[in-house]
N, C-alpha and C positions, 0 to 999 in steps of 0.2 A: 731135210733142212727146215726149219720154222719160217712158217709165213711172215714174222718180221724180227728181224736181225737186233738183238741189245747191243752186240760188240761188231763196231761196225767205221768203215774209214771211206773218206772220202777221196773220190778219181774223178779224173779231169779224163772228157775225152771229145775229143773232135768229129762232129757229124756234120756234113753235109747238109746245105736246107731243106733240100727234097723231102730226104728221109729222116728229120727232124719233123718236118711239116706231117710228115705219113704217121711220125708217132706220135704225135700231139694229137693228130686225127683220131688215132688207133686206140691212144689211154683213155679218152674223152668217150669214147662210143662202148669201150669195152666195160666201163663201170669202176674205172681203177681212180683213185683220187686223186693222186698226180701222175706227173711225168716221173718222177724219181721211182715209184711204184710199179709202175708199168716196168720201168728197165732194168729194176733189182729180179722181177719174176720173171722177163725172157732171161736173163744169166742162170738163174735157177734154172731153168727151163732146157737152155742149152748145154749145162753140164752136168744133168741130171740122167743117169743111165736108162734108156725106154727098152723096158722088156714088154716082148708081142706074144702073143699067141700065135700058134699058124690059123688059125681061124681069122685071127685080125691081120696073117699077112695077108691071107689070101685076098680079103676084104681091100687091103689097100692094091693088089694086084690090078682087082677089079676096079678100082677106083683110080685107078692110073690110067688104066684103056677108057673107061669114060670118059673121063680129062682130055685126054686125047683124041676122041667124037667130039669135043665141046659139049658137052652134058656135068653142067656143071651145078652144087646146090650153093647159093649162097648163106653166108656165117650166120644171118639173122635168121635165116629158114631153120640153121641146124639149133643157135638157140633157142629159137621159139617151140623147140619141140623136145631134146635131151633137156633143156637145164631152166625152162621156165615153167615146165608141169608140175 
């Protein structure tokens, strides 16, 4: 799917404050330009098929049982190291 949409229709949807407020947070920190941006690319995101490697399941195996110690990395750690070198 193209990162922005030419033929494209407008939906009405009802969210909660909380999790309005979490995604005004979320598109603001993440680098996305608006809100409308942000929640066209989770829908992309969520119906987009993700094929793994077993190398990356196992990866996430392992990062489950971490999760689960509480050994956790945070987002900025993982950006500041994959996607801003």
């Amino acid at each position: 799917m193209p990162e922005t949409d030419t033929d494209t229709e407008n939906v009405n949807v009802r969210i909660n404050t909380d999790l309005l407020e979490a995604i005004d947070e979320t598109w603001k920190k993440e680098g996305f330009n608006s809100r409308s941006e942000f929640i066209r690319q989770a829908c992309r995101d969520a119906v987009r098929d993700t094929q793994l490697s077993s190398s990356a399941l196992e990866s996430l195996l392992i990062s489950a049982e971490q999760a689960k110690e509480g050994d956790y990395v945070e987002r900025s750690e993982i950006k500041e190291e994959f996607l801003e070198s």
